[in-house]
C-alpha positions, 0 to 999 in steps of 0.5 A: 202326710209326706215324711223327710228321708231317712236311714235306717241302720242294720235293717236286718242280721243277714242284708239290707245293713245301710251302706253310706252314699246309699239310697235313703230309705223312706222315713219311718212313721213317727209315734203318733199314739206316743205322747211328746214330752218336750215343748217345741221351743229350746230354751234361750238360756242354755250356751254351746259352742264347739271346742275343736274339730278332731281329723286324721281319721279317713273314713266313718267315726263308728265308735268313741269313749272317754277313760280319764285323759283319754278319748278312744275313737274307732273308724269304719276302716278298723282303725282306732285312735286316742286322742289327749283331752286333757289339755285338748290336743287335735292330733292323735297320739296313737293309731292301732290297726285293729282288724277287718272292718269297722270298729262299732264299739269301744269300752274300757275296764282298768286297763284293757281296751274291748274293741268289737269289729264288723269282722264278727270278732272281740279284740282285748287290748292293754294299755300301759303307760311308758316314758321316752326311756321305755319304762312303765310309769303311773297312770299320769304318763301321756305315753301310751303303749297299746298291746293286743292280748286276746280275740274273742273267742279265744282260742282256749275257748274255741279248742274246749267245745270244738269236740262236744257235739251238743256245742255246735249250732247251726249258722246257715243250712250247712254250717256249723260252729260253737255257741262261743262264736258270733257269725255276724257284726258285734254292734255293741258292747257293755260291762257289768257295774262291777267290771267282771262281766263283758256283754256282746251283741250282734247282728246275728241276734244273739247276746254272749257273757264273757268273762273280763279276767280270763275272756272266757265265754260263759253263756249265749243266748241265741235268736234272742231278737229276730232281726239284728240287735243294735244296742246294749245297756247294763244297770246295777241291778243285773238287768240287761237291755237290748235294742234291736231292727225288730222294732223291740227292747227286750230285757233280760236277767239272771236271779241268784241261783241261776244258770242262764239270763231269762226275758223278763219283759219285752218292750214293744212301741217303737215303730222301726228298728231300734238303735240306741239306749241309755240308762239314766244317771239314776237308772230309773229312766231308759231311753230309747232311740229308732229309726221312727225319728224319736227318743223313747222314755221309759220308767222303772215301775217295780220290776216292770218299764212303763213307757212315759212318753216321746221327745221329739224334734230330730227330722231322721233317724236316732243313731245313737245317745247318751246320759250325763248328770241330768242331762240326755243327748241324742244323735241323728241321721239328720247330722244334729245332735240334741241336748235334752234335760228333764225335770218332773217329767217334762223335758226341754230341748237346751240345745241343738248342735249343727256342724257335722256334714254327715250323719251322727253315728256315736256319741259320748259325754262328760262333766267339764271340771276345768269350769266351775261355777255356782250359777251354771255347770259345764258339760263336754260333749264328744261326737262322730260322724259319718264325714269322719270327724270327731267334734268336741262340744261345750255346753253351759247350762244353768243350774236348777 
């Protein structure tokens, strides 16, 4: 059977990381032993349609997020961006130079900015608002003043374990540094539900905790996956879930009591590197997406995941997804973004959206509130992509 081309993402911590305008690699097998969940039919009745078009970055959208009037878009080149979404407006009204590298994950805690770089690093910003006169106003201020306030490892942290023996652990066959340290790309990042906890992944296969009110690093655990790890997601109840080039989806907690976050399952049926999750709205549901050109459903059945089956239709690898209401959306290699909706275990695709000229790399999404209406609900969907364009979605489904 011949498969269409595809790309796969950071195929490994220490090389073989897809560069664009390389040569695809081989598409991945699809899950055949996995059952789909979709139909092959969108349905009719869903309408979308693109907003607007936002340019000014010059090179690869690698991350996004929204914060209240806010849309935060980081760029291969380590440039981020906000842009005023409330009205929409096409021109943005910040730009931060924020380090070597691409910025590949953006989130926001009150008032801070997280960025994590291709440059192994963290960088904490803070926001705060000012008028023409220079004075700090309430959070309705579109004026927005950017400060960098940290790196991670700070320094203090650095300092404190450089001394202690027992803190260092080897990189490479002659390097040395601190557990605080990751030695390769930070690929994603995540909060805790309360906003006290920030979780980093890398490339170097490791997870760190930090502390948001001081940056304190407060555990790592290393050689947690053995290839790169991609993709992170907290639930409310402490667990956490990474997704990683092993082809693997570990999940990970810390029981009152103790010390260090446990594996308490591995998931293992994707067939190639695993790039993206989501937890659903309710978080009964996670969703998985790979280099095997599907979205993986999973169902939270006592403290165990069972895998429910497949939604299928993207021709190249998942790059990236995210959950609104009831709603999933997934992102492609193969420059589409999908709208899915599941209701009783079966899922329809509502939508595909067509317009990027390059691969899907992030995406984000939200409820429309300037368009009510009983018969339908309206969501924005914000995504970026490998041809350095930000696009803004609409979709208008019906209501059940």
């Amino acid at each position: 059977m011949e498969y269409p081309p595809s790309y796969s993402f950071a195929s490994s911590s220490h090389s073989s990381h897809h560069q664009p305008g390389s040569t695809p690699l081989s598409s991945q097998r699809s899950l055949i032993s996995v059952p789909s969940l979709n139909p092959s039919t969108t349905t009719a009745t869903t309408f979308h349609q693109c907003l607007t078009t936002l340019k000014g970055h010059t090179s690869h959208i690698s991350s996004l997020t929204l914060s209240g009037k806010f849309l935060y878009t980081g760029s291969s080149d380590g440039e981020i961006r906000s842009w005023n979404r409330t009205p929409l407006n096409s021109h943005p009204q910040n730009t931060i130079l924020a380090g070597n590298g691409a910025v590949k994950s953006l989130i926001i805690k009150s008032n801070k900015l997280f960025s994590a770089h291709q440059d192994h690093k963290i960088r904490v910003w803070k926001i705060s608002n000012t008028n023409n006169n220079g004075k700090h106003e309430h959070d309705v201020d579109d004026h927005k003043k950017y400060t960098h306030v940290a790196t991670l490892p700070t320094l203090g942290d650095r300092a404190s374990k450089v001394l202690i023996p027992k803190n260092h652990v080897q990189i490479r066959r002659h390097k040395k540094c601190t557990w605080v340290h990751h030695v390769d790309t930070v690929s994603a990042l995540a909060l805790s539900k309360d906003g006290t906890l920030l979780y980093s992944v890398s490339w170097d296969r490791s997870i760190k905790i930090w502390r948001t009110k001081d940056f304190a690093c407060l555990e790592s655990v290393t050689s947690a996956h053995d290839d790169a790890i991609n993709a992170v997601a907290v639930s409310y109840d402490g667990r956490v879930y990474t997704g990683s080039a092993d082809k693997r989806i570990k999940v990970w907690r810390k029981e009152e009591g103790e010390g260090k976050h446990r594996l308490v399952e591995s998931l293992e049926k994707h067939k190639s590197g695993v790039n993206a999750l989501a937890l659903s709205s309710d978080e009964k549901h996670l969703y998985s997406g790979a280099c095997d050109r599907s979205v993986l459903v999973w169902e939270k059945k006592g403290e165990r995941m069972g895998l429910v089956g497949a939604l299928r239709g993207h021709t190249k690898s998942i790059l990236c997804l995210a959950v609104v209401g009831d709603l999933v959306c997934s992102g492609s290699a193969d420059k589409t973004i999908r709208i899915w909706r599941g209701f009783h275990a079966q899922y329809s695709c509502l939508a595909v959206l067509e317009g990027h000229g390059g691969s899907i790399k992030c995406l984000t999404a939200v409820l429309d509130h300037c368009n009510p209406s009983h018969s339908q609900t309206s969501f924005l969907v914000y995504s970026g992509g490998l041809d350095c364009d930000i696009k803004v979605w609409q979709i208008l489904v019906p209501s059940i």
